[in-house]
gemmi code that builds the backbone of each chain (N, CA, C; Angstrom):
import gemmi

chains = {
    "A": [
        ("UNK", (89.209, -16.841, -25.241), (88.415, -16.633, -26.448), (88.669, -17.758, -27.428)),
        ("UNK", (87.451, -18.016, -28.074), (87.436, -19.315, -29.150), (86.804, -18.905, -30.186)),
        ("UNK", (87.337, -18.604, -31.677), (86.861, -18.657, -32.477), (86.936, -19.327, -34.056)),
        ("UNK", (86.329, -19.958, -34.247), (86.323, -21.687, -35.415), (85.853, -21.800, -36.130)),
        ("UNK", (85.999, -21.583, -37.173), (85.369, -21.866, -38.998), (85.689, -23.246, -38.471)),
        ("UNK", (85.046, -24.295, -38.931), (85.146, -25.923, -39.401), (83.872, -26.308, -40.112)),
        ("UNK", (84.053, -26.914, -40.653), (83.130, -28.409, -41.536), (82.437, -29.164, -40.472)),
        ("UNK", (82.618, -29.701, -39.545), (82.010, -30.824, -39.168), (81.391, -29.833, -37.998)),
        ("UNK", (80.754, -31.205, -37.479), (79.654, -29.829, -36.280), (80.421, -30.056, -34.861)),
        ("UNK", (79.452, -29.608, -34.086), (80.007, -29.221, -32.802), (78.993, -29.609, -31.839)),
        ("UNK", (79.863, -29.945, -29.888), (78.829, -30.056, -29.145), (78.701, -29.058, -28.623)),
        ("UNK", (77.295, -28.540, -29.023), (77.284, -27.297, -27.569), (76.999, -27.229, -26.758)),
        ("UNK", (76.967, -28.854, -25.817), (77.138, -28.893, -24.385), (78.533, -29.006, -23.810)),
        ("UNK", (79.180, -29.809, -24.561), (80.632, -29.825, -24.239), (81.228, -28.213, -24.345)),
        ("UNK", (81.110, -27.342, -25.651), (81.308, -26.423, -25.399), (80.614, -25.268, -24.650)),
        ("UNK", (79.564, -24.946, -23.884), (78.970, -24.885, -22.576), (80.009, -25.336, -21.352)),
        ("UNK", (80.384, -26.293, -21.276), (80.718, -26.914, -19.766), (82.303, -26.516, -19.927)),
        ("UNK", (82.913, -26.515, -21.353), (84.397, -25.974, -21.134), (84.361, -24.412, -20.859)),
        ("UNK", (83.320, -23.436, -21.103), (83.371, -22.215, -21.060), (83.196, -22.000, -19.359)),
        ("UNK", (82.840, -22.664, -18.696), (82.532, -22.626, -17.293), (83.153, -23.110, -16.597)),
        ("UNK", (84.023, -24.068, -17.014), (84.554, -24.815, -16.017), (85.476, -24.367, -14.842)),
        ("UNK", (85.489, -24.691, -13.617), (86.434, -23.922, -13.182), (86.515, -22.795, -12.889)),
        ("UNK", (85.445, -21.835, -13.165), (85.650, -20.183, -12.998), (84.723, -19.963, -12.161)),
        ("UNK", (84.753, -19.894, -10.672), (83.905, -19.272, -9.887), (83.134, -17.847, -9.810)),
        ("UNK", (84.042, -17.112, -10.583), (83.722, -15.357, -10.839), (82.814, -15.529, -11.933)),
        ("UNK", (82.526, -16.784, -12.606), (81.348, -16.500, -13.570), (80.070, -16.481, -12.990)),
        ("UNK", (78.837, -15.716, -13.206), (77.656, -15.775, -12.732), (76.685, -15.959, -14.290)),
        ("UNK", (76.951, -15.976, -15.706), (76.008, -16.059, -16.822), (76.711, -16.754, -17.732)),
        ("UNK", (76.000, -17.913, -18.220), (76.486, -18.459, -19.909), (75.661, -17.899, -20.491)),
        ("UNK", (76.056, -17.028, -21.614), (74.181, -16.834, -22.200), (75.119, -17.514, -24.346)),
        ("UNK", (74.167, -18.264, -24.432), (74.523, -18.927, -26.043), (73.049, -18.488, -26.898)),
        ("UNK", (73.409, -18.857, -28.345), (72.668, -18.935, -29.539), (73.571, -20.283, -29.971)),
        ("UNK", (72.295, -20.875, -30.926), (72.664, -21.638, -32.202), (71.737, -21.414, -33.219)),
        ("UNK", (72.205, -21.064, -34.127), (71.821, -21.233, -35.256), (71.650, -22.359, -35.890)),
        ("UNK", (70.331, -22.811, -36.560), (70.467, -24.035, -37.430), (69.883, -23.723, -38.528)),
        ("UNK", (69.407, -24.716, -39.693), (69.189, -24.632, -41.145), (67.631, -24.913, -40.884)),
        ("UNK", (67.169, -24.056, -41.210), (65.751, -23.925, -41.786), (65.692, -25.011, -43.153)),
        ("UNK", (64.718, -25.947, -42.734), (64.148, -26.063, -44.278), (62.785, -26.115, -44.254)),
        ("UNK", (61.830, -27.064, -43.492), (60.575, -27.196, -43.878), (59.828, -25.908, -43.920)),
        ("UNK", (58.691, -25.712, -45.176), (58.373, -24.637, -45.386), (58.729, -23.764, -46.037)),
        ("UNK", (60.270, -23.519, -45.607), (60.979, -22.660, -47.271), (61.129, -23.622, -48.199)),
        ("UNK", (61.097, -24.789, -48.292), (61.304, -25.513, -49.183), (62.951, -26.235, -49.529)),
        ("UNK", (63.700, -25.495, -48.588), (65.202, -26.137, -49.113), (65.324, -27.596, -48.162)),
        ("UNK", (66.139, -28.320, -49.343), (66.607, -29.602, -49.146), (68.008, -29.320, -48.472)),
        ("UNK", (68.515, -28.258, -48.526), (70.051, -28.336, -48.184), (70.358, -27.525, -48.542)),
        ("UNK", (71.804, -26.776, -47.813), (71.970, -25.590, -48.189), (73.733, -25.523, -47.875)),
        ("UNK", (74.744, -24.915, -48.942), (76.035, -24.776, -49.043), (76.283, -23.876, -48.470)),
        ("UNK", (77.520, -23.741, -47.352), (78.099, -22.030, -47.008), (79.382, -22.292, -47.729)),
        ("UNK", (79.577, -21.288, -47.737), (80.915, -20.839, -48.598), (81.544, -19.453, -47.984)),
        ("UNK", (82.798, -18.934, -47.703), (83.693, -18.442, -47.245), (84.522, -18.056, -47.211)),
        ("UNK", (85.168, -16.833, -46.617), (86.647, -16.414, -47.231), (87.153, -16.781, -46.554)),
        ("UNK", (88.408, -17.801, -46.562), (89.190, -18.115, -45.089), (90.329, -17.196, -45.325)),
        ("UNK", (90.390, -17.112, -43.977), (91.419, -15.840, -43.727), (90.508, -14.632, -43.175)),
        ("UNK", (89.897, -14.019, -44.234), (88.839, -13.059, -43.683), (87.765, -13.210, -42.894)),
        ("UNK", (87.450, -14.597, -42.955), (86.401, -14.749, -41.640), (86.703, -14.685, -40.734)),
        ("UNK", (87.848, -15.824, -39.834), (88.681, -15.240, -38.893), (88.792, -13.832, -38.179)),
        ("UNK", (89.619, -13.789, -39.516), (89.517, -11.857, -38.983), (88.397, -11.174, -38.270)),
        ("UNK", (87.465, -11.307, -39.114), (86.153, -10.416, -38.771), (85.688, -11.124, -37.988)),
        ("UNK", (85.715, -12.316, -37.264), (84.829, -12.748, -36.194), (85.771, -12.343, -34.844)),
        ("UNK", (87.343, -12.204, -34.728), (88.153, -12.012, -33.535), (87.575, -10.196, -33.485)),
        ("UNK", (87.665, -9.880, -34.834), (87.314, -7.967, -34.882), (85.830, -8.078, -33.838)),
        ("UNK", (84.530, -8.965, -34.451), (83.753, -8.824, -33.738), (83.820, -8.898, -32.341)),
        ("UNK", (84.332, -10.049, -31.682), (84.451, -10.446, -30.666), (85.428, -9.265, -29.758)),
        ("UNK", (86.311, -9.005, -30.544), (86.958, -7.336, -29.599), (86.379, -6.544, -29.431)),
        ("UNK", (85.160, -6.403, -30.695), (84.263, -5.231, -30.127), (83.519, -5.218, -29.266)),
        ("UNK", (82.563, -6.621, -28.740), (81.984, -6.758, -27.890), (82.639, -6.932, -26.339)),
        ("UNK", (83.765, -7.272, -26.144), (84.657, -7.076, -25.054), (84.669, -5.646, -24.855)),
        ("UNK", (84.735, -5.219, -25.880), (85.135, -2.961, -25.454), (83.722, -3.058, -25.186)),
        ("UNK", (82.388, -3.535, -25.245), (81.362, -2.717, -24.590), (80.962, -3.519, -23.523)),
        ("UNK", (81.380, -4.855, -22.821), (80.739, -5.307, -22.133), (81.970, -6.345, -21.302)),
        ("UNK", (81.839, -6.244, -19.872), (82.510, -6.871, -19.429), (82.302, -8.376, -19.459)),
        ("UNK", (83.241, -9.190, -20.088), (83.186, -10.223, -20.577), (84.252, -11.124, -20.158)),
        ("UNK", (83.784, -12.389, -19.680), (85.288, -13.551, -19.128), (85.375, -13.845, -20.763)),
        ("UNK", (84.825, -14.734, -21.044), (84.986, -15.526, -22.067), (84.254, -15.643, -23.481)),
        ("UNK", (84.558, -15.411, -24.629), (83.638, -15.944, -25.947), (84.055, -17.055, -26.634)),
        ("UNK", (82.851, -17.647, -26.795), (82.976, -18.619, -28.124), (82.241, -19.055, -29.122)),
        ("UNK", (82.845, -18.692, -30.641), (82.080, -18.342, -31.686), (82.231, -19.622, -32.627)),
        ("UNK", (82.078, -19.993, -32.816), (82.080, -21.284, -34.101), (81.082, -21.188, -34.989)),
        ("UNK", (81.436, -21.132, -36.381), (80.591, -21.087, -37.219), (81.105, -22.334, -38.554)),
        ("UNK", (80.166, -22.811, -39.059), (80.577, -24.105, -39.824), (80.219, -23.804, -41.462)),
        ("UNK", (81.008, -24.162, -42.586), (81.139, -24.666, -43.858), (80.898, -25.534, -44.314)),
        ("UNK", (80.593, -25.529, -45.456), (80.158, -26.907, -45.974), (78.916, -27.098, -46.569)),
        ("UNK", (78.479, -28.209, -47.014), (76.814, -28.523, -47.294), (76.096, -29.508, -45.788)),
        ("UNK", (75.124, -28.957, -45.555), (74.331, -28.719, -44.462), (73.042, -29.302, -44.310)),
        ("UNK", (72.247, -29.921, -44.241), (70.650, -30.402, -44.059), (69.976, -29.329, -43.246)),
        ("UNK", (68.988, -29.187, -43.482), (67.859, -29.254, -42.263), (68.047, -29.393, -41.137)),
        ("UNK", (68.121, -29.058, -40.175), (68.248, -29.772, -38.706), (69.326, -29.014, -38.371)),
        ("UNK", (70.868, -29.348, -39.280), (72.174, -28.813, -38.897), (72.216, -27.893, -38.512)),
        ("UNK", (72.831, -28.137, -37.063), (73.664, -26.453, -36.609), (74.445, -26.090, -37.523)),
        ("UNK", (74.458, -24.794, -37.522), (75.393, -23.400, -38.798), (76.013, -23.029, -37.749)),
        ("UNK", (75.613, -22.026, -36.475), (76.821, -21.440, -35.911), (76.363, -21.132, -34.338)),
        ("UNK", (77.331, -21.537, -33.557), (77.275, -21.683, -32.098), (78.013, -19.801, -31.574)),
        ("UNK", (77.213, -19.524, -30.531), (77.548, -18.119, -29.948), (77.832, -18.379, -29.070)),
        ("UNK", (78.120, -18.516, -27.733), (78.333, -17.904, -26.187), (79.402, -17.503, -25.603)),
        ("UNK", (78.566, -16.710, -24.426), (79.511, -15.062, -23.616), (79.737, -15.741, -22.261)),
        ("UNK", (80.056, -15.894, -21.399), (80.664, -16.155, -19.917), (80.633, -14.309, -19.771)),
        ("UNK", (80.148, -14.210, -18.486), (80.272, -12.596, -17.611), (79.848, -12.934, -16.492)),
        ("UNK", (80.000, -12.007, -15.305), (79.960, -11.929, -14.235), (77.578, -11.992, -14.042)),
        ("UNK", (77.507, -11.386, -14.751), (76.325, -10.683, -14.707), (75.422, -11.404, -16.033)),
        ("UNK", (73.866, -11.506, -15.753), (73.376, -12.275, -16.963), (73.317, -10.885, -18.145)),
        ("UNK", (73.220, -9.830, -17.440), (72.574, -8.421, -18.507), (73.826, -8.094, -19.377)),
        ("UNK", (74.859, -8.245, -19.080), (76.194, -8.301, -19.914), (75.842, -9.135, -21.113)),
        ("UNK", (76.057, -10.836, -20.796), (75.915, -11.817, -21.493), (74.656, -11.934, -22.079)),
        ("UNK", (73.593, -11.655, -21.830), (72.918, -11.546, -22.947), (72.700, -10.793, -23.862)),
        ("UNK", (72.987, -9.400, -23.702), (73.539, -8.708, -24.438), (74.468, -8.617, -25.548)),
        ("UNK", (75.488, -9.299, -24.478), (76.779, -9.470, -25.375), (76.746, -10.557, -26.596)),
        ("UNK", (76.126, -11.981, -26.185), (75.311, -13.225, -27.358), (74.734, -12.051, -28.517)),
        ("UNK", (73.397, -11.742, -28.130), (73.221, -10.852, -29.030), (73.356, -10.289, -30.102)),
        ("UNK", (74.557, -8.895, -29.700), (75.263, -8.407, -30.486), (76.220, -9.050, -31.169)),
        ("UNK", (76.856, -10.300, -30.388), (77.587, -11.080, -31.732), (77.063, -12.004, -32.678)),
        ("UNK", (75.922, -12.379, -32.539), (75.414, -12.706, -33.505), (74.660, -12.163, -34.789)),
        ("UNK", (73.951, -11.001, -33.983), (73.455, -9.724, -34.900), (74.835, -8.977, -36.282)),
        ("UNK", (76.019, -8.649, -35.345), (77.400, -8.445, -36.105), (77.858, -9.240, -36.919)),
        ("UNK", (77.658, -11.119, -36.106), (78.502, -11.991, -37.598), (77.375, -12.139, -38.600)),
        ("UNK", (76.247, -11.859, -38.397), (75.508, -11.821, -39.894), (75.611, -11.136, -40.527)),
        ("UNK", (76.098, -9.986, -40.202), (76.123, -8.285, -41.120), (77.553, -8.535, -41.608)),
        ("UNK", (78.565, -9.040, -41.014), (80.041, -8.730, -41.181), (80.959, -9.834, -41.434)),
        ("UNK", (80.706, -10.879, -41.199), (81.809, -12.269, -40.935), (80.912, -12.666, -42.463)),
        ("UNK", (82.113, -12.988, -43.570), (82.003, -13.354, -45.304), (81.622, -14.761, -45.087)),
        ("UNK", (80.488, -14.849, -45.350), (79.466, -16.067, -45.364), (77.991, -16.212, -46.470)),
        ("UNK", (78.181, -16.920, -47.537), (77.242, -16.987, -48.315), (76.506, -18.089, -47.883)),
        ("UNK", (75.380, -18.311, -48.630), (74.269, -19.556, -48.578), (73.557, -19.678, -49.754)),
        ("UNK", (74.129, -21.309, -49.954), (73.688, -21.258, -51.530), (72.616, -22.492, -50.721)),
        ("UNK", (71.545, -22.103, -51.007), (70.256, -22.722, -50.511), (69.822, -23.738, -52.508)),
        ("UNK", (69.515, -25.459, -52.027), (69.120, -26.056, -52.596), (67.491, -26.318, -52.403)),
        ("UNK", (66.827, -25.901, -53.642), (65.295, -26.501, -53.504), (64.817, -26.937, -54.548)),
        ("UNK", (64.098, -27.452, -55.132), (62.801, -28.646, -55.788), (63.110, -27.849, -57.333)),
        ("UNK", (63.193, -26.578, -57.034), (63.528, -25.507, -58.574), (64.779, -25.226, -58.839)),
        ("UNK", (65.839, -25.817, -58.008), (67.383, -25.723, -58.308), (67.990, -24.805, -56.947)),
        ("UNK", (68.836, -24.355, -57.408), (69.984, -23.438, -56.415), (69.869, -21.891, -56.220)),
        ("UNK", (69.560, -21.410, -55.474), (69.758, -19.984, -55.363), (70.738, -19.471, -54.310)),
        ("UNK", (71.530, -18.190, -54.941), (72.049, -17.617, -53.079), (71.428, -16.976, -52.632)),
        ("UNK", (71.144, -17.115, -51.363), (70.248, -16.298, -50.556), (70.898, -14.652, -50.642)),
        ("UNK", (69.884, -14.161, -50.848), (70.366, -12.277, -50.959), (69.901, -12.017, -49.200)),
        ("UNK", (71.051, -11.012, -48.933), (70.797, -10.154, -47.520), (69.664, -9.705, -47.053)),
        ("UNK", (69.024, -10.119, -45.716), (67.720, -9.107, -45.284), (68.179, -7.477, -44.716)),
        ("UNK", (67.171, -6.845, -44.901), (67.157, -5.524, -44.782), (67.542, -5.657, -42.824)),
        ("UNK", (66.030, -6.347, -42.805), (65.968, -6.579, -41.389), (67.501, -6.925, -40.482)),
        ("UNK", (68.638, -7.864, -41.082), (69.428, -8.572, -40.236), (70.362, -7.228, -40.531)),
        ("UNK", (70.387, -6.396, -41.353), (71.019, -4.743, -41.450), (70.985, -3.686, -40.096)),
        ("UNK", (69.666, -3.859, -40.363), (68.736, -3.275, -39.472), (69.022, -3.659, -37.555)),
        ("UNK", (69.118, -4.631, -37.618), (69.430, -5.040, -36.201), (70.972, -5.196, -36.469)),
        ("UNK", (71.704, -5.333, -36.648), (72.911, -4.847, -36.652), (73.593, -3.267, -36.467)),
        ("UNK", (72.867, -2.335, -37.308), (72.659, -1.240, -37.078), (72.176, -0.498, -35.874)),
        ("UNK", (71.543, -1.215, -35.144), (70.637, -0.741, -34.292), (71.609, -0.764, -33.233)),
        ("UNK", (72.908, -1.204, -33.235), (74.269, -1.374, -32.090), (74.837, 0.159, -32.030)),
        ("UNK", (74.315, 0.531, -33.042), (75.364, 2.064, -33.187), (76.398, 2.243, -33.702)),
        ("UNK", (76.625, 1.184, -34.872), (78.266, 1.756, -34.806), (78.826, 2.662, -36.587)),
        ("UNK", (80.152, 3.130, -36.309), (80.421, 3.635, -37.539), (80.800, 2.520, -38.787)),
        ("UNK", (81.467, 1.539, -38.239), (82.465, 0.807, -38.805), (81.678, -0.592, -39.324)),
        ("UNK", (80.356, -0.966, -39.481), (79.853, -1.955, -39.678), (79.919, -2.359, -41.430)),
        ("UNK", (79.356, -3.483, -41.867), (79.739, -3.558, -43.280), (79.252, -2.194, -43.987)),
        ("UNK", (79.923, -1.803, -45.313), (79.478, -1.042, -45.853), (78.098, -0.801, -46.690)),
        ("UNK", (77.175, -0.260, -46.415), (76.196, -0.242, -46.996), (75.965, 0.478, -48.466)),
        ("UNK", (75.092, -0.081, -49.075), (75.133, 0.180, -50.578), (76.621, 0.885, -51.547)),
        ("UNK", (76.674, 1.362, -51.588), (77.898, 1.914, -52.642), (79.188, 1.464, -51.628)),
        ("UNK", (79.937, 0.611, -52.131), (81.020, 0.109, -51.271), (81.826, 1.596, -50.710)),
    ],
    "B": [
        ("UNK", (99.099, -8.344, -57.807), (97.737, -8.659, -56.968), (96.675, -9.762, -57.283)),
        ("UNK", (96.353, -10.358, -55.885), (95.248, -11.143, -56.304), (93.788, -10.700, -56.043)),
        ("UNK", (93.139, -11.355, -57.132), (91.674, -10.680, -57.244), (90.734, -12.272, -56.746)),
        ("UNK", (89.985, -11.811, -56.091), (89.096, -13.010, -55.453), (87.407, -12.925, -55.932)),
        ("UNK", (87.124, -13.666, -56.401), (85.479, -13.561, -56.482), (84.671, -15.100, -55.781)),
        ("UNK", (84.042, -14.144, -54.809), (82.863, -15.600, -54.317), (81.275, -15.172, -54.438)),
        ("UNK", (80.600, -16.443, -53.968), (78.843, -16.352, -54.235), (79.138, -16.020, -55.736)),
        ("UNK", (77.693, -15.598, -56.293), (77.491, -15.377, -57.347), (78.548, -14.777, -57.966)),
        ("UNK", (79.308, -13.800, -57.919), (79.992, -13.365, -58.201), (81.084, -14.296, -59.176)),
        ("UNK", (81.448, -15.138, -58.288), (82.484, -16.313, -58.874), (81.938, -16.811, -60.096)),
        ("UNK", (80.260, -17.381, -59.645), (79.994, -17.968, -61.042), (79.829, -16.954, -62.907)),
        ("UNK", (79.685, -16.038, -62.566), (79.677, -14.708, -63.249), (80.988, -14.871, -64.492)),
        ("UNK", (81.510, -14.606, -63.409), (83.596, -14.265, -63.547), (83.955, -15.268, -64.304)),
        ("UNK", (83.719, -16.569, -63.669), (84.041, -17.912, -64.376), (85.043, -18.209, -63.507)),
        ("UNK", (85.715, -17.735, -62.625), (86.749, -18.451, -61.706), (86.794, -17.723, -60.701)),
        ("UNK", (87.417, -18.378, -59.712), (87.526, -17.814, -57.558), (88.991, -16.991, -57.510)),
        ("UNK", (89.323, -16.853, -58.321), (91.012, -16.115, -58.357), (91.859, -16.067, -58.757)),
        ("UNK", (91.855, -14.746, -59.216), (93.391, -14.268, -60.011), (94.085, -13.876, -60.244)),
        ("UNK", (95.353, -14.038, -60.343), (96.381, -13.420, -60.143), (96.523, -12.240, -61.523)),
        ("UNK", (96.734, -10.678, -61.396), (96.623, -9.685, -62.114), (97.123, -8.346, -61.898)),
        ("UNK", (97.571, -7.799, -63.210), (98.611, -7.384, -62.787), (98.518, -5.671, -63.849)),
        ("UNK", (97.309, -4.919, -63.033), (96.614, -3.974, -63.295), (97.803, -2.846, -63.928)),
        ("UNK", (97.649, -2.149, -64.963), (98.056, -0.936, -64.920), (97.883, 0.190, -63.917)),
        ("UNK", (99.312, 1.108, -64.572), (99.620, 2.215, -63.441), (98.389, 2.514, -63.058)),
        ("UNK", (97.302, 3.229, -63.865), (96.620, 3.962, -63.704), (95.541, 3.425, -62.716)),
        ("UNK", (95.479, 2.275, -62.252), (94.712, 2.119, -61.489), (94.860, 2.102, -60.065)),
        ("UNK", (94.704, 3.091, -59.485), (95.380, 3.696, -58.050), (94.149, 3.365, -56.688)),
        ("UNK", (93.019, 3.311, -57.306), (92.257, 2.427, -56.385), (91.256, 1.613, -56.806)),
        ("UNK", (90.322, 0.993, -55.408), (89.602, 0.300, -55.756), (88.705, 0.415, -57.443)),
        ("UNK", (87.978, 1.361, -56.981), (87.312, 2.178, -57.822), (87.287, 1.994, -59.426)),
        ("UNK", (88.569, 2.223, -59.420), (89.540, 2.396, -60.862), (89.594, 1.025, -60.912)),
        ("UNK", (89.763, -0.388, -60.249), (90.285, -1.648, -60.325), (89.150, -2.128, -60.883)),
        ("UNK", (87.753, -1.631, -60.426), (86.293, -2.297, -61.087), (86.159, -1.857, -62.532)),
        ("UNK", (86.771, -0.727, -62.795), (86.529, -0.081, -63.798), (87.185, -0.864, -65.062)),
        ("UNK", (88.507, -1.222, -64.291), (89.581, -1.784, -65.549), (89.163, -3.146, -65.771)),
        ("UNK", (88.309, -4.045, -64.231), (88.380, -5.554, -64.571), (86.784, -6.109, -65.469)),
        ("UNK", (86.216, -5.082, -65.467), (84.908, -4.667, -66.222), (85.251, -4.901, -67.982)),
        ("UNK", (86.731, -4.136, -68.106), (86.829, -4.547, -69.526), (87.181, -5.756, -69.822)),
        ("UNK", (87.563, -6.388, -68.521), (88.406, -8.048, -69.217), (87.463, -8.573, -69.765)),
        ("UNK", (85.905, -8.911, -69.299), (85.599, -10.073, -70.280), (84.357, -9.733, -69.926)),
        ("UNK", (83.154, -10.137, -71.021), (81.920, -9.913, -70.383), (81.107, -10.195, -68.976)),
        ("UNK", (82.087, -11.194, -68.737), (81.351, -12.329, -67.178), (82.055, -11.499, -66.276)),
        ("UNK", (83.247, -10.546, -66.228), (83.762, -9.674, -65.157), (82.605, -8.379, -65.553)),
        ("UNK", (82.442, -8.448, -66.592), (81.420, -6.424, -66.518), (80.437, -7.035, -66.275)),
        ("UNK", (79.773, -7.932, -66.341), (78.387, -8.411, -65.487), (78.322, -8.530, -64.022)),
        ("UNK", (79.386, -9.091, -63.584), (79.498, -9.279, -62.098), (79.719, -8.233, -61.662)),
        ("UNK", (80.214, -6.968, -62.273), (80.362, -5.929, -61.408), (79.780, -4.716, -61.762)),
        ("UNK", (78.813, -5.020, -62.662), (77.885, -3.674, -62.952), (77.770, -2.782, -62.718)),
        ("UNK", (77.007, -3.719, -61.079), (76.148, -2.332, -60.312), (76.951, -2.405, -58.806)),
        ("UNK", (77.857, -1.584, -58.740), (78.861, -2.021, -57.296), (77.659, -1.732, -55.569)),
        ("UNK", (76.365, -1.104, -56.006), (75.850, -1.555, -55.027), (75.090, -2.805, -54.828)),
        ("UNK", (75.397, -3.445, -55.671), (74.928, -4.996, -55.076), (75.901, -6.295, -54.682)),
        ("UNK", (76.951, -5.275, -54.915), (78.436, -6.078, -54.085), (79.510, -5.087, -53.009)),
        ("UNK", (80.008, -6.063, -52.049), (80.863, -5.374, -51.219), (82.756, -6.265, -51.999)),
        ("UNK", (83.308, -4.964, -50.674), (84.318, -5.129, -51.294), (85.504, -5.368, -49.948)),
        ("UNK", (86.694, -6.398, -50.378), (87.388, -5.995, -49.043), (89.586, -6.110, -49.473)),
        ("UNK", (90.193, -4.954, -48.882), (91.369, -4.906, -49.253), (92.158, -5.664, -48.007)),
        ("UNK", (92.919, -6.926, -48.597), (93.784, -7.177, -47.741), (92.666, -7.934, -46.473)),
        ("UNK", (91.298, -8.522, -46.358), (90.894, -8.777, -46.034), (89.634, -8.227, -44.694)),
        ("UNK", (89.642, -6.679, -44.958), (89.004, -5.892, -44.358), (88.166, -5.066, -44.777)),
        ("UNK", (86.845, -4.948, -45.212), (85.711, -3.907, -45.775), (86.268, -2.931, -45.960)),
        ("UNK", (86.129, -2.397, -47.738), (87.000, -1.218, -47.968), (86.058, -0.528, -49.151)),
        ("UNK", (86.236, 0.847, -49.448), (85.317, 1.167, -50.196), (85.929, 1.946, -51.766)),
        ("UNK", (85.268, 2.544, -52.901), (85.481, 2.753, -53.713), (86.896, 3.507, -53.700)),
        ("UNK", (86.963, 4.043, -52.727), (87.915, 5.430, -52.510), (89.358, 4.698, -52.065)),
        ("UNK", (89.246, 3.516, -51.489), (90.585, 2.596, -51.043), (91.486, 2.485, -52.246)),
        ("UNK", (92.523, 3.565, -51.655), (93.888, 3.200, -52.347), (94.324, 1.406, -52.535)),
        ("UNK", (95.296, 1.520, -53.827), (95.324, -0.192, -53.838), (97.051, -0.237, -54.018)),
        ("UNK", (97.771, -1.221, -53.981), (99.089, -1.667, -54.673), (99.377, -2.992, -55.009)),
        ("UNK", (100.202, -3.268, -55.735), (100.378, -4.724, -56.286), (100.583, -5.319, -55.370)),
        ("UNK", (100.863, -5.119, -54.310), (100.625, -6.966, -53.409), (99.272, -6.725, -52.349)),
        ("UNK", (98.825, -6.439, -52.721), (97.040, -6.239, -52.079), (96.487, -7.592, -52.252)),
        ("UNK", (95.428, -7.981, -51.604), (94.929, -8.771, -51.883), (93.196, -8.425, -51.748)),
        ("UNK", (92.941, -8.877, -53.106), (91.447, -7.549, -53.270), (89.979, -9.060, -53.551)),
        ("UNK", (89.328, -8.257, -52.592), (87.985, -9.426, -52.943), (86.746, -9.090, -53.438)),
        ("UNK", (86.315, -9.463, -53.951), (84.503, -9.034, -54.523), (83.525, -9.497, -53.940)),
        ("UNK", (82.373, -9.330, -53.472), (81.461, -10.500, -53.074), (79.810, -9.982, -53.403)),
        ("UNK", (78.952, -10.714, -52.821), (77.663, -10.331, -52.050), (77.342, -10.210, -50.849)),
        ("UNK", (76.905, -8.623, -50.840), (76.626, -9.055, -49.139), (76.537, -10.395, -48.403)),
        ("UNK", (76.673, -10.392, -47.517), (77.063, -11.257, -46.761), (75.448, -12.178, -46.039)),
        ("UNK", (75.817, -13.459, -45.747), (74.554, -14.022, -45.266), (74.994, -15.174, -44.220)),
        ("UNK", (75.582, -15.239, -43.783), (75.902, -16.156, -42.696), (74.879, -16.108, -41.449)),
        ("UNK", (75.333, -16.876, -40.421), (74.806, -16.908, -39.195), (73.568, -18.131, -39.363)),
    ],
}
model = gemmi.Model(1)
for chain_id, residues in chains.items():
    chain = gemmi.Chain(chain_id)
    for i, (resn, *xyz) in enumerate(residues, 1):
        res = gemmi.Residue()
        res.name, res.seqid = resn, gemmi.SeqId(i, " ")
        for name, pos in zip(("N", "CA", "C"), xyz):
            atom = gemmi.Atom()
            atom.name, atom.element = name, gemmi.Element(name[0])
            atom.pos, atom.b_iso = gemmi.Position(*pos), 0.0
            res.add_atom(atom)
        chain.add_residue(res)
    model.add_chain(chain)
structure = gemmi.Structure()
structure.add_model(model)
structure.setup_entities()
């Protein structure tokens, strides 16, 4: 298991080919990346900001949870800080499993979870100044839709 | 105890953390919003309306009802937006 708050970006072919290497019992990589939207919303750039210490946490918490529902070789989660462009990858997902229906699954749900749960703001820059982006209902919503008791707390802490 | 504020929150407050050092009476979370509400106007603004912020003790989602003690380490935020 790999999981990495950093600043600078990442390859996610190199990290692809280290998650595989060598393991004959694997039969699925299944990944996400996330990158920065701008054209159209209008942002020039956009800041994350973070609790270190608590991100950590909550991304190894995530990543245990998805091991208890799915048989899983390997995860690796990287998600990045900092100020960001357009284009930039934000945060790399992938599952190694025997089976593709595991691993895609399993991508999935950890990405659906670190949006709801892993302490990550976005202070989005555009043409009218700075805003932080407020939470979608929707990325609640599919997070929710996993079943669980223990997910962030909703409305009244 | 330290008190943490990020996102909006921080800019509100006027600073990312501080070290504070609550009376008895404040036995949990709950009670901790209540008391840091009186420090200064930019803390009772940021924490108004506690459903438009989460909360976490010691670095784990915790809610109004979370017992607290002086070496806690207590955070404020906005929901969350990563990914």
């Amino acid at each position: 298991m790999s999981c990495r708050v950093q600043l600078e970006d990442f390859d996610p072919g190199a990290e692809l080919s280290r998650l595989s290497a060598g393991k004959s019992h694997v039969g699925a990589v299944a990944s996400f990346i996330g990158l920065v939207r701008g054209a159209g919303d209008g942002v020039s750039a956009m800041t994350l900001e973070h609790y270190p210490g608590m991100t950590e946490r909550q991304l190894v918490a995530i990543e245990q949870e998805a091991r208890q529902r799915w048989p899983l070789d390997d995860v690796s989660v990287i998600h990045r800080f900092g100020r960001l462009l357009p284009g930039d990858r934000i945060v790399f997902v992938a599952v190694t499993s025997g089976h593709r229906a595991a691993a895609f699954a399993a991508c999935e749900f950890l990405v659906d979870w670190l949006k709801n749960r892993a302490p990550f703001w976005k202070l989005e820059e555009t043409d009218l100044g700075s805003r932080w982006v407020a939470a979608k209902e929707d990325d609640e919503a599919r997070a929710e839709r996993w079943e669980t008791a223990s997910a962030q707390p909703k409305g009244e802490m | 105890m330290k008190v943490l504020y990020f996102a909006w929150l921080r800019g509100k407050v006027g600073t990312g953390e501080e070290e504070l050092f609550p009376p008895p009476e404040v036995k949990t979370l709950g009670d901790l919003v209540g008391w840091l509400r009186t420090r200064s106007p930019g803390h009772a603004q940021a924490l108004a309306d506690t459903s438009l912020i989460r909360a976490a003790v010691n670095q784990d989602y915790a809610r109004l009802d979370h017992p607290l003690s002086a070496s806690d380490e207590v955070a404020f935020f906005p929901p969350v937006t990563g990914g």
